[in-house]
N, C-alpha and C positions, 0 to 999 in steps of 0.2 A: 321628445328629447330624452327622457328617459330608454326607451327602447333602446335609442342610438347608442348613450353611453352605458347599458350593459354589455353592446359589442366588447368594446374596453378596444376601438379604435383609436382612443388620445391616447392609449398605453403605448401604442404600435407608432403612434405619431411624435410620440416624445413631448408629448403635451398634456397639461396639467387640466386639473377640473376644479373649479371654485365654485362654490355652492353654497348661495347666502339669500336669507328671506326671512321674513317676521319668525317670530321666535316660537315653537311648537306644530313646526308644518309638516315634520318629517326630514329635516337636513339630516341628521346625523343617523337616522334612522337608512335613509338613501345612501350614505359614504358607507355605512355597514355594508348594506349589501351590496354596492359595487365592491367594497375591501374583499370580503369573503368571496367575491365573483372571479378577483385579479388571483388571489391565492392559489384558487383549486390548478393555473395553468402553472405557476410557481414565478408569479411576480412579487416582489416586496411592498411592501404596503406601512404607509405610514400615519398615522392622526396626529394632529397637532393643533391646539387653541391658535388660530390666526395672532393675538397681540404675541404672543410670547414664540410664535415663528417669525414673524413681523421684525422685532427685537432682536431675536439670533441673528437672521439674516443682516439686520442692518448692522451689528456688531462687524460680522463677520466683514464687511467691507471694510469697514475704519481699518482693523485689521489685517487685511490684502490675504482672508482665508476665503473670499467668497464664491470661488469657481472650486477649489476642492470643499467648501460647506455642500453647495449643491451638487456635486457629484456622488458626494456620500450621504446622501436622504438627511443633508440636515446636521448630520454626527451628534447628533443628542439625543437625548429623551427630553420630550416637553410634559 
């Protein structure tokens, strides 16, 4: 699985990657190097704590910002 998503084929598919496991496995350590993998081609790259993406996004619906929230990476900093 790994291999595959160093392709950065879900970047090409417009599809996202979720990456969640007991706690000390290497997740964030793995979003690093795919981040710095997507960069060097000159994709944008974002990190974001899941609750307080979770929370923007749900905002953003109540509000009717949620297809330009997602089209602009989110529009914040978490």
């Amino acid at each position: 699985m790994v291999k595959r998503l160093m392709m950065l084929s879900f970047i090409e598919k417009h599809s996202s990657v979720l990456i969640f496991d007991p706690i000390g496995v290497g997740k964030t350590y793995l979003a690093t190097i795919l981040a710095v993998k997507a960069l060097k081609p000159g994709y944008s790259v974002m990190f974001a704590p899941a609750d307080k993406m979770f929370h923007h996004l749900k905002l953003s619906i109540i509000d009717g910002s949620h297809d330009r929230t997602l089209r602009t990476s989110y529009g914040c900093i978490f």
